[in-house]
C-alpha positions in Angstrom: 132.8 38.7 22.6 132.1 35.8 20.1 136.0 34.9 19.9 136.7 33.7 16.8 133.3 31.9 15.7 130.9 34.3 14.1 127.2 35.5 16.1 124.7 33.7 15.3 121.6 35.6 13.5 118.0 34.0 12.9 116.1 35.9 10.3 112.0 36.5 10.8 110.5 37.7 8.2 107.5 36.2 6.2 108.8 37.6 2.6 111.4 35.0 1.7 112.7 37.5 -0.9 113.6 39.9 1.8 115.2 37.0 3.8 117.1 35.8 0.8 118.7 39.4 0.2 119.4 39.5 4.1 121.4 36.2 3.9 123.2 37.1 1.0 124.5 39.8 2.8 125.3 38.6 5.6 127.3 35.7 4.1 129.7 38.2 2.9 130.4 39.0 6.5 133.0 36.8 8.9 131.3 38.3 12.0 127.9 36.9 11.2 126.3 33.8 10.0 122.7 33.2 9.5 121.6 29.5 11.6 117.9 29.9 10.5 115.0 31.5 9.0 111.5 31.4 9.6 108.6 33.0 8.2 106.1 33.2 11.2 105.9 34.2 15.0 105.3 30.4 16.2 107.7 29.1 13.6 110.4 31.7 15.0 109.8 30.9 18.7 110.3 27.4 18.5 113.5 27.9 16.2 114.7 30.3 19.0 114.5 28.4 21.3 116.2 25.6 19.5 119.1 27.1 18.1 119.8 29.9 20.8 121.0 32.7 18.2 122.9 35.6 19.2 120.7 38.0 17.4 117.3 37.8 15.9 116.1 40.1 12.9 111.8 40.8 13.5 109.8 41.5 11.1 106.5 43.6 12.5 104.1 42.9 10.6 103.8 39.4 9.8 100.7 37.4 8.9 99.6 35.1 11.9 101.3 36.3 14.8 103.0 39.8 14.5 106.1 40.8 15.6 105.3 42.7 18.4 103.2 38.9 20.1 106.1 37.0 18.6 108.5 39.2 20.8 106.7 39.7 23.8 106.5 35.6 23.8 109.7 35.0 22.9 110.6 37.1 26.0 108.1 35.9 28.2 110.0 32.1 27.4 113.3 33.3 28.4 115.0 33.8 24.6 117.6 36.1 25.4 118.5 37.1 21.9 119.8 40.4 21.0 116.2 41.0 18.7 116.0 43.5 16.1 113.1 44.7 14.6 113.5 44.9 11.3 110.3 46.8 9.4 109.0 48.9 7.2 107.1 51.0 9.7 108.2 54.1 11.1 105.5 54.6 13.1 106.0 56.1 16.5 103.5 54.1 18.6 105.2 51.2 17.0 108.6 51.8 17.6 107.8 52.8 21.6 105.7 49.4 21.9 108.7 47.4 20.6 111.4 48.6 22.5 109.1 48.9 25.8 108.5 45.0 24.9 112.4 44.1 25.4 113.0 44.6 22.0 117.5 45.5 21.9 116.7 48.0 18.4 114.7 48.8 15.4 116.0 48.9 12.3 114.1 50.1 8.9 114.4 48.1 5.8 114.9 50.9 3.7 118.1 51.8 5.5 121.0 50.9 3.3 121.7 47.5 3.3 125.5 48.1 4.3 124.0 49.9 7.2 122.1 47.3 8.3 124.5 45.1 8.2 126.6 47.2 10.8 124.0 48.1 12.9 123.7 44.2 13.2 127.1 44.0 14.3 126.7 46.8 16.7 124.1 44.6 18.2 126.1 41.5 18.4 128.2 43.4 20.8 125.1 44.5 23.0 124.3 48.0 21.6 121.1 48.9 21.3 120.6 49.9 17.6 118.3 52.1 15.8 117.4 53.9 12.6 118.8 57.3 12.8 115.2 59.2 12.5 114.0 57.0 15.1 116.1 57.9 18.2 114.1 61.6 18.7 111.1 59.7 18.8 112.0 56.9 21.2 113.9 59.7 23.3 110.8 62.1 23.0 108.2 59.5 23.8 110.1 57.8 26.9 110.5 60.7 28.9 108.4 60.7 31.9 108.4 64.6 33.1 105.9 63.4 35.6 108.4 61.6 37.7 111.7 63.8 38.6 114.5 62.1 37.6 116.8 62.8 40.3 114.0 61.7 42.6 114.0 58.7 41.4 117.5 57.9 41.0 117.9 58.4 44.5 116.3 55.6 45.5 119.0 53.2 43.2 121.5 51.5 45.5 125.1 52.4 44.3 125.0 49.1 43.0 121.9 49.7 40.6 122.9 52.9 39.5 126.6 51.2 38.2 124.9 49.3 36.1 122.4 51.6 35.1 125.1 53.6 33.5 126.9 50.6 32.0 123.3 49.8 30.3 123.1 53.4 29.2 126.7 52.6 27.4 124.8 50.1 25.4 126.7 47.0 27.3 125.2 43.5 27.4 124.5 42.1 31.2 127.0 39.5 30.4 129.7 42.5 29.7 128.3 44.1 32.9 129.0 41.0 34.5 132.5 40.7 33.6 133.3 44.4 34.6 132.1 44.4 37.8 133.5 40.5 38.5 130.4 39.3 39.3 127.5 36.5 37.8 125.0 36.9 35.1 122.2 36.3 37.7 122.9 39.0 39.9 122.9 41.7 37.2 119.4 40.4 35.9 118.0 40.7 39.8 119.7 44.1 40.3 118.3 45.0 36.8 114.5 44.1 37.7 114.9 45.7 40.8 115.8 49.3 39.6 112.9 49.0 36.7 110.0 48.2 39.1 111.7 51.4 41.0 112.4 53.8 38.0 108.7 52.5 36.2 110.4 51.1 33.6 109.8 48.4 31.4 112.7 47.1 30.0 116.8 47.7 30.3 116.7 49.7 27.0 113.9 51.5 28.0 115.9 52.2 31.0 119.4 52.8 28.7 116.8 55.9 27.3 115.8 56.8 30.0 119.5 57.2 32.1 120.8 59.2 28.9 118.1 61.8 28.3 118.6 62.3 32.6 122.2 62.8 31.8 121.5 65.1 29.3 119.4 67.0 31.5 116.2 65.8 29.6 
C-alpha cells in the first residue's frame, strides 16, 4: 500500500516517556517511521494536519483536551488518519465512544509492546485493530436488536452493501476504491449514505455491525 517508503505514524501522548519507548520501537521497524510527536489535543491537530500521517497513536486521557475531543476534531477537520487509541482504559463506555467517534482501533498500553507494534501495522493496511478483551465488548455494545438487521439491509443498494462487506473485511476506502475501479469520493458518498440508513455512526461501527449480522448476531 505504502510501496516501498514506510507509513507514517504521529504519536499523541502527553507522557514523553511513553512516547520515547513507542519511538524506540518503532525505529526498529522498516514499515513504520514516526514524523512527529505531540503531547496535547491542539498540539496534535495542528501537526496532523501538517504532516498528513498515515496513522495516529491517541492517548485518551490527556490533560487539556482529551482524546476523545482531540478525535472527534481532528475528524470533524477532515484528518483521515488511520487513529489509534492508544490507553490505559479498558472501560466499556470508553471504548464504544471512541470507535462510534471515527476512531480505526483501540489498543491498550499494557499489551505487549511487540503486539502493539503489529497491530500498528495491521492498521497501516486499513484494519481496524483492537485489544483482544475488547472486541466482546464493542461487539456486545453495538448491536442494535431493536432494528432487524435484514430489514435494514434491504434498503442498501447492491452498490452499498459491496462495500459494506469490503469494510467488514477491514479494507480502507482507498482499497475499496481500487477493487471496484472506481474514485475515492464515491466510496465516501456511498459510505455516508448507507450509515444515515443502517443508524450508524461511523464505517467501523458499521464493519461491527455487518459482521455480528453475518454471524447471525
Amino acid at each position: 500500500m505504502f510501496e516501498d517508503s514506510p507509513a507514517k505514524i504521529l504519536m499523541v501522548d502527553d507522557h514523553a516517556l511513553l512516547r520515547k519507548g513507542l519511538n524506540q520501537l518503532i525505529e526498529l521497524e522498516d514499515e513504520l517511521a514516526v514524523v512527529g510527536e505531540a503531547s496535547s489535543g491542539q498540539e496534535a491537530i495542528e501537526m496532523a494536519i501538517a504532516l498528513e500521517p498515515d496513522v495516529i497513536t491517541l492517548d485518551l486521557n490527556m490533560q487539556g483536551m482529551d482524546g476523545l475531543e482531540t478525535l472527534k476534531t481532528m475528524r470533524s477537520k477532515g484528518v483521515d488518519a488511520r487513529i489509534i487509541m492508544l490507553t490505559v482504559s479498558d472501560n466499556d463506555e470508553d471504548v464504544v465512544e471512541a470507535i462510534r467517534s471515527g476512531a480505526d482501533g483501540y489498543l491498550l498500553k499494557d499489551m505487549d509492546p511487540d503486539d502493539i507494534i503489529e497491530k500498528l501495522k495491521e492498521a497501516t493496511l486499513g484494519k481496524m485493530v483492537m485489544s483482544a478483551k475488547l472486541t466482546e465488548i464493542l461487539a456486545s455494545a453495538l448491536r442494535k436488536p431493536e432494528k432487524p438487521g435484514s430489514r435494514a439491509l434491504a434498503s442498501l443498494t447492491s452498490r452499498e452493501y459491496e462495500i459494506l462487506k469490503l469494510i467488514a473485511k477491514g479494507m480502507s476506502n482507498k482499497l475499496i476504491a481500487r477493487e471496484l475501479d472506481i474514485s475515492d469520493g464515491t466510496v465516501k458518498v456511498h459510505v455516508k449514505h448507507f450509515l444515515k440508513k443502517l443508524n450508524l455512526r461511523s464505517r467501523v461501527e458499521a464493519a461491527v455491525w455487518m459482521i455480528n449480522h453475518q454471524n447471525g448476531g
